[in-house]
C-alpha positions in Angstrom: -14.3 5.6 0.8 -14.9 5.1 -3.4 -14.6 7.8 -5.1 -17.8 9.8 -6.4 -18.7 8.8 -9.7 -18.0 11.2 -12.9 -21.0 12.1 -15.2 -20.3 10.6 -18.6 -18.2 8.2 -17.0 -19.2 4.0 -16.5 -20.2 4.0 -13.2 -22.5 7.2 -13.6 -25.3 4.5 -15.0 -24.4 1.9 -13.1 -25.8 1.1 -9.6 -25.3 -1.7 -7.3 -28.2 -3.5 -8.3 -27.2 -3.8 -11.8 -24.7 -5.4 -10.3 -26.3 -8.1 -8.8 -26.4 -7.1 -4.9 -29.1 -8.7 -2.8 -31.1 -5.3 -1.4 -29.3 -6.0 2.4 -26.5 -5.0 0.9 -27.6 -2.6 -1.6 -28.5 -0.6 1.6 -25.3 -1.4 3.4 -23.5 0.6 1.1 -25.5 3.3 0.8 -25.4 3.9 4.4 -21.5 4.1 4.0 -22.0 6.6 1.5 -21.3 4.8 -1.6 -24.8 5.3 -3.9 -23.0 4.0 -7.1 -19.8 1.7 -7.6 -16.5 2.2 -9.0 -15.0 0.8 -11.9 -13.2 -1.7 -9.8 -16.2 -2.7 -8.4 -18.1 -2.4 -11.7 -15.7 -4.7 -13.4 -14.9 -7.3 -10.0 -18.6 -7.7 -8.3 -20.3 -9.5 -11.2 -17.4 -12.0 -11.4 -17.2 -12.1 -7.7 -20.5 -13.0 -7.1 -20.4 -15.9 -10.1 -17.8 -17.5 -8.0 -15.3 -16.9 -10.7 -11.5 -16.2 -9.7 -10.6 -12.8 -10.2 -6.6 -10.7 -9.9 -7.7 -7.5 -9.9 -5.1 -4.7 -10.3 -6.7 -1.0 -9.3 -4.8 2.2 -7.9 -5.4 3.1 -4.3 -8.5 4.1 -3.0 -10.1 3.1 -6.0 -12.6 1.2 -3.8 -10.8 -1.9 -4.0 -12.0 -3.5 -0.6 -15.6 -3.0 -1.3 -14.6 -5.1 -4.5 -14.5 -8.0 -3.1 -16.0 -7.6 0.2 -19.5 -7.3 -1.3 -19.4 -10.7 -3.1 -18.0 -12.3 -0.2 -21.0 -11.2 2.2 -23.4 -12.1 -0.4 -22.2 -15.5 -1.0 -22.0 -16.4 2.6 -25.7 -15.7 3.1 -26.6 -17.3 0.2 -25.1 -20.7 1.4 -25.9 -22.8 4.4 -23.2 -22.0 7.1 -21.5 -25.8 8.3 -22.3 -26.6 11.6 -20.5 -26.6 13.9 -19.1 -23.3 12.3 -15.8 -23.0 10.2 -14.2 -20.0 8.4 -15.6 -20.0 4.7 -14.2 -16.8 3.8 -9.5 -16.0 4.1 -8.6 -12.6 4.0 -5.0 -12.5 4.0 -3.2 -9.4 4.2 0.5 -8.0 4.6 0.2 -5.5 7.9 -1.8 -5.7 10.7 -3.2 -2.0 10.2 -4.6 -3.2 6.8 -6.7 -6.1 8.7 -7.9 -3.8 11.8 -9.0 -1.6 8.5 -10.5 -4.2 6.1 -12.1 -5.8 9.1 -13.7 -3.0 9.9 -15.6 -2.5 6.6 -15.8 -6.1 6.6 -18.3 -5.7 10.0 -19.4 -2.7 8.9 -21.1 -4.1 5.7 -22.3 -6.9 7.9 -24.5 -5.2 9.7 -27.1 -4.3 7.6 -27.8 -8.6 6.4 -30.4 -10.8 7.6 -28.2 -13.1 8.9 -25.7 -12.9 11.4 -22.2 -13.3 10.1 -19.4 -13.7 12.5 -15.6 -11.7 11.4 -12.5 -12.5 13.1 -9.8 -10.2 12.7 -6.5 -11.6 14.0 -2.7 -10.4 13.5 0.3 -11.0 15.4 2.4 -7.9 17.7 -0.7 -9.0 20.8 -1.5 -11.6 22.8 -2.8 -14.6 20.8 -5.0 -15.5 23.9 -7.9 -13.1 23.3 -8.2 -13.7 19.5 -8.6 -17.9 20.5 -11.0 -17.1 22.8 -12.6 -14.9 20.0 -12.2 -18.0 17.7 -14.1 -20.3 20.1 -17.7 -21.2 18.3 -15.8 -20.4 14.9 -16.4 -17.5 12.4 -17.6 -17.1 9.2 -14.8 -14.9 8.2 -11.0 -14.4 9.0 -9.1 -11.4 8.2 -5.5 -12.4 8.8 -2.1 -11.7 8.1 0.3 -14.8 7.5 2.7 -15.0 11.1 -0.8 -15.3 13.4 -3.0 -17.5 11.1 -0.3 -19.7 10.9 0.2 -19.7 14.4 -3.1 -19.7 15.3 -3.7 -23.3 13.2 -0.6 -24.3 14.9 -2.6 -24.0 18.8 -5.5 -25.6 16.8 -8.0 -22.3 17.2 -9.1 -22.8 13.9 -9.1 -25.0 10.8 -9.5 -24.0 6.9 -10.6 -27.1 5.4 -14.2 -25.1 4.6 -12.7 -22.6 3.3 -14.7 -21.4 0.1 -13.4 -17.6 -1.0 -9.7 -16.3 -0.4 -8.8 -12.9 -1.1 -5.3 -11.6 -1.0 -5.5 -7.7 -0.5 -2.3 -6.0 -1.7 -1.4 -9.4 -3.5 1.9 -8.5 -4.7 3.2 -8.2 -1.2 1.8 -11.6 -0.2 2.8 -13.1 -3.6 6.6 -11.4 -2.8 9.5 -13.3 -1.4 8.5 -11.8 2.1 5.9 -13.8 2.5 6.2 -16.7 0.5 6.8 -19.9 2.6 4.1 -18.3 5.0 1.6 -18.3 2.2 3.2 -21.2 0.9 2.1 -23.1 3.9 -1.6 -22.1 4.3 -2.8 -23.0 0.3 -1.6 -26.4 1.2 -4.2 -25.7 4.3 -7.0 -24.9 1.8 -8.9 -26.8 -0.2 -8.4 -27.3 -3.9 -11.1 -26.0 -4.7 -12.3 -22.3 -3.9 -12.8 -19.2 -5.9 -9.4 -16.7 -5.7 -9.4 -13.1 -5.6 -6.5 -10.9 -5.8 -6.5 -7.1 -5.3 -3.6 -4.9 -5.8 -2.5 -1.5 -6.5 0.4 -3.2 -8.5 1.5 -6.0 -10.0 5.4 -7.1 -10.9 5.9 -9.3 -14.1 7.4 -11.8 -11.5 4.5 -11.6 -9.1 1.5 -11.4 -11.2 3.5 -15.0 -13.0 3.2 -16.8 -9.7 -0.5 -14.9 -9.2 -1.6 -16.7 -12.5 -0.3 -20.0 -11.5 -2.5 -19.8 -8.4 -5.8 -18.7 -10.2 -8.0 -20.8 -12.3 -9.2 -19.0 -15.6 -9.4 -15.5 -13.9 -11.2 -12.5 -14.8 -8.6 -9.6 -15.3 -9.5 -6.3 -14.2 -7.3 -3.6 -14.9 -8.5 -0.2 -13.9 -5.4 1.4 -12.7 -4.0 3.2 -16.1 -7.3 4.9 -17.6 -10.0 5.3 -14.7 -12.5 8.2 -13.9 -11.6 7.5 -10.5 -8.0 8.3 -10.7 -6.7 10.4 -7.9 -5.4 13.7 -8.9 -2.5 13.7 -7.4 0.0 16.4 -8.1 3.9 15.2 -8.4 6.7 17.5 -6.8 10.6 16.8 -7.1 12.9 19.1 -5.3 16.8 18.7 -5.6 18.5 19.3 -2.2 21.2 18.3 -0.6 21.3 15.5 1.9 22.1 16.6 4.7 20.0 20.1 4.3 16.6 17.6 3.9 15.4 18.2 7.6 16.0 21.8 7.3 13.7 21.8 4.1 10.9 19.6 5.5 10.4 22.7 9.0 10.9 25.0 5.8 7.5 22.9 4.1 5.9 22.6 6.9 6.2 26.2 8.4 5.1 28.0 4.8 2.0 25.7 4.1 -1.0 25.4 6.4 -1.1 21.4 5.8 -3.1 19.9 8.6 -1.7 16.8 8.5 1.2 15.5 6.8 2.8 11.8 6.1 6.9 11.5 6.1 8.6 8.6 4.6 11.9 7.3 5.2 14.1 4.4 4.5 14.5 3.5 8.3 12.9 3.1 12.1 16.0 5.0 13.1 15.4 7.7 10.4 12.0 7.9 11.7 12.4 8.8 15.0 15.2 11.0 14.4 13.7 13.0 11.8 10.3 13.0 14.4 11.9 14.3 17.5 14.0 16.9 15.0 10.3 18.2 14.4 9.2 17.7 17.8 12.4 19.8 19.2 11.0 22.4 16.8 6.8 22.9 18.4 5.5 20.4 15.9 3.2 17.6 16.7 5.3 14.8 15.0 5.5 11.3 15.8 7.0 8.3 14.5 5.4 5.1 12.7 7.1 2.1 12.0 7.5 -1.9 13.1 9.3 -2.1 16.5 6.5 0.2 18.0 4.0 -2.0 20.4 0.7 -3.1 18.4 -1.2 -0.1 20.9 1.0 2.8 19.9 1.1 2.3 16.4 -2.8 2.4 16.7 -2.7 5.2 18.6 -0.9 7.2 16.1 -2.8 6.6 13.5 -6.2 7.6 15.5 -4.5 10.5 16.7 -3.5 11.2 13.2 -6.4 10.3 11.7 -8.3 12.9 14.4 -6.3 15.6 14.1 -4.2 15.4 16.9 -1.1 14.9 15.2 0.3 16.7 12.7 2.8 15.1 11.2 3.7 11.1 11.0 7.4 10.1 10.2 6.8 6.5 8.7 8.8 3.7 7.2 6.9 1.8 4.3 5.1 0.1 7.1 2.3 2.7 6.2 2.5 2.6 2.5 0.3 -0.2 2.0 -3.6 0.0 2.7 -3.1 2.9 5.4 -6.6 4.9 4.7 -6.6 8.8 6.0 -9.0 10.3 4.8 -8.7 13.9 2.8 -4.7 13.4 3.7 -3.6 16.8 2.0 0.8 15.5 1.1 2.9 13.1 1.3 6.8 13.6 1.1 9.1 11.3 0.5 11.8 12.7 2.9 14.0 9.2 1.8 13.2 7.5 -1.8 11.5 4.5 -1.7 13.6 1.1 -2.9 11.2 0.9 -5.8 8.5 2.3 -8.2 5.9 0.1 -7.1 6.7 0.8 -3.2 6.6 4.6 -4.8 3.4 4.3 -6.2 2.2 3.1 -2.7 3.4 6.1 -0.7 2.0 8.6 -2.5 -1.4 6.8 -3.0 -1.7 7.2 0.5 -2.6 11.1 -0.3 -5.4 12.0 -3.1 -7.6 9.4 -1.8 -11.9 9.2 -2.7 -11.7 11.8 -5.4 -9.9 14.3 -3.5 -6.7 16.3 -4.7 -3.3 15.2 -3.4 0.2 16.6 -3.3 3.3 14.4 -3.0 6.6 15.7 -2.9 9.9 13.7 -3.1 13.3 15.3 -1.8 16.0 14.5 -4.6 19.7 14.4 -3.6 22.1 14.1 -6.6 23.2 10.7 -5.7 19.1 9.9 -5.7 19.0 11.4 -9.3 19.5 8.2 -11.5 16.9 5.9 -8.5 14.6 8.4 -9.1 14.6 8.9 -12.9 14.3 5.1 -12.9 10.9 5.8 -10.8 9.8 8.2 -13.4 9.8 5.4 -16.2 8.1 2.7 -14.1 4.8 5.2 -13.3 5.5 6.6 -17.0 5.6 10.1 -16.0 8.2 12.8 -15.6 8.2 14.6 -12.2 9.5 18.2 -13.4 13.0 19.0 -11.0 12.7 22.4 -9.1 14.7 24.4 -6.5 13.9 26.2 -3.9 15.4 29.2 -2.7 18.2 29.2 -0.2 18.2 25.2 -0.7 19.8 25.0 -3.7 22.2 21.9 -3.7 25.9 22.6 -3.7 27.4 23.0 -7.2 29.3 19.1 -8.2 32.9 19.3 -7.3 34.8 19.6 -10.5 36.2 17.1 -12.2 40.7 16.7 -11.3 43.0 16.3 -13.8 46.7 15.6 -13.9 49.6 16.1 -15.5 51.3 12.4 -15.2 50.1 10.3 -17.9 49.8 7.2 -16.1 47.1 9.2 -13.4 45.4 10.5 -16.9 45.1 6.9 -18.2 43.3 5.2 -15.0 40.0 4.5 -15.8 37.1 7.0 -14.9 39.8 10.0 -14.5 38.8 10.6 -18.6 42.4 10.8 -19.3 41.8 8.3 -22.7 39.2 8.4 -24.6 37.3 5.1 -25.0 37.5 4.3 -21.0 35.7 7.1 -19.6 32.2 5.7 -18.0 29.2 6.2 -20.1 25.8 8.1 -19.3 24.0 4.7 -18.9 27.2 3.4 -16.8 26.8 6.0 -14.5 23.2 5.8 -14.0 23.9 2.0 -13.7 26.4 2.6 -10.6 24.4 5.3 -9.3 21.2 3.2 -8.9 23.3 0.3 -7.6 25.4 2.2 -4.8 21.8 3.7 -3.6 20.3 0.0 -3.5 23.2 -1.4 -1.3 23.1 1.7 1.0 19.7 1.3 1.4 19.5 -2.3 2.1 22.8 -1.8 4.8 20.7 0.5 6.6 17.5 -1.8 6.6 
């Protein structure tokens, strides 16, 4: 849900009609709750609705969906539908909870129009039987990730050729090597010519180059630095020792009166180890990653979502486009592999103008992956300790009395070939990158 707009602030004046919306839709938001839009949507409707291309870069729950949902709907009903009837309108997205969710709003949206428009939300992880059956008579919009669109085309349930809008939601996932020769394969699908839009929390150098080769004289939106609707989230960094982690998280949990919390770690091993740990305990944990059947990981998060759960142990699976509403903390119980997937995590917490807390466990070999965090999201995290988890002291340093041990390199027996500060950050960062990416 958008955040409530800030007197003094852009979108305290603005309304959806001054930004074009037909009255249907005018009233479709409003029954969602949103009576005014948010700068993303101040800046990306108007565009949107001219058919001009738009890469949009916003933080999360900034509103982003609403973005470009609203044009979309408008346009539809604004055009004559082909008969018979064919997808006009791609949604591609990275995870399959992201299109149950954008789908969702999709419909929701939807309801309140003239016209009927028909959504079809498909992902892969289920049967691809029901969603062809769902596909029969066509739809007016798809909400898809890659894997099942592609194979959906390939069993001939659908085709794109009247395809007039895409939209890539979290487009620097799509855009990434992950999921290139997938998206690779469906623009050559597409027609030529179609209005783009591209949402993301974050955009790479190297992504947003390939994003700009794909859009035709975009509008840029760029909301995510300075914003009224920033989320006030509050940064924590405690140094503790690896292996004392699990001890600290019970330690959280048991002093605060969070009602829900969201773990991340590295792995799907770490995350049902770290979940039964807390289970073993009394706490209603569960885990949340990729090898879980399509029907439990939807379980967990409406259990979660309802209260039922108290704590979810997740890989990055739910850092992207996961929305829990008034989600109190996030911790990072394992660092993520980069600044952007960090920026992800913790925007699942402080979401629709509500407060947020996201805490980060620091181990001393996590110090230099995490300091190189802190300068991507220009911020420092202040370090703290807490009491009786203070991380053992650094073993100190041998020396020798042999001069050929004193000269080795690294042993700072000459001077000249001891490592330097920037040389151990360097070896640090790059020790914790090949860990990580041995244990995925």
């Amino acid at each position: 849900m958008p955040a409530r707009p800030v007197p003094g602030s852009l979108n305290w004046i603005m309304t959806f009609d001054t930004c074009g919306l037909n009255p249907s839709l005018i009233h479709a938001a409003a029954q969602q709750g949103w009576h005014a839009p948010t700068d993303v949507q101040t800046q990306a409707i108007g565009p949107g609705l001219a058919s001009r291309d738009v890469c949009a870069c916003a933080q999360t729950g900034s509103g982003k969906t609403a973005a470009f949902a609203l044009p979309v709907l408008q346009r539809l009903t604004e055009a004559t539908a082909p008969a018979p009837r064919r997808p006009r309108a791609l949604v591609l997205v990275p995870t399959r909870e992201l299109a149950t969710q954008v789908g969702g709003e999709f419909m929701a949206l939807a309801r309140a129009l003239p016209q009927r428009l028909k959504t079809a939300v498909v992902f892969g992880g289920v049967s691809i039987n029901p969603q062809m059956l769902h596909l029969r008579g066509g739809a007016d919009i798809v909400i898809a990730t890659p894997g099942r669109l592609l194979d959906l085309l390939a069993h001939n349930a659908l085709t794109l050729d009247a395809v007039q809008m895409l939209v890539l939601d979290e487009a620097d996932r799509l855009l990434d090597l992950g999921f290139a020769d997938e998206l690779t394969q469906l623009l050559q699908r597409l027609p030529a010519r179609r209005q783009n839009l591209f949402f993301s929390a974050t955009f790479a150098p190297a992504v947003q180059a390939l994003a700009d080769s794909l859009l035709h004289d975009p509008v840029r939106v760029d909301v995510a630095a300075e914003s009224s609707d920033q989320p006030a989230i509050t940064q924590r960094a405690i140094h503790v020792d690896t292996h004392r982690r699990s001890p600290l998280l019970r330690h959280l949990l048991a002093e605060h009166d969070w009602d829900r919390v969201l773990v991340f770690v590295a792995t799907k091993y770490a995350a049902e180890q770290v979940a039964d740990k807390l289970r073993r305990v009394g706490l209603a944990a569960e885990p949340f990653h990729g090898m879980l059947s399509q029907g439990k990981r939807q379980q967990v998060l409406a259990d979660f979502k309802a209260r039922r759960i108290r704590v979810v142990v997740s890989t990055d699976l739910a850092g992207r486009g996961i929305d829990i509403a008034q989600l109190p903390v996030v911790i990072n119980f394992d660092l993520p592999r980069s600044a952007t997937d960090y920026i992800h995590r913790i925007g699942r917490t402080g979401r629709a103008g509500e407060p947020g807390l996201a805490i980060s466990f620091v181990s001393a070999g996590d110090e230099a992956h995490f300091r190189l965090i802190e300068k991507r999201q220009g911020l420092p995290v202040p370090r703290e300790q807490l009491d009786g988890f203070e991380p053992a002291p650094p073993a100190p340093a041998t020396t020798s009395a042999d001069p050929e041990v004193a000269a080795k390199p690294g042993t700072g027996g000459i001077k000249g070939r001891r490592p330097s500060k920037k040389d151990k950050l360097r070896a640090a960062a790059a020790t914790i990158s090949e860990a990580k990416a041995v244990e995925s």
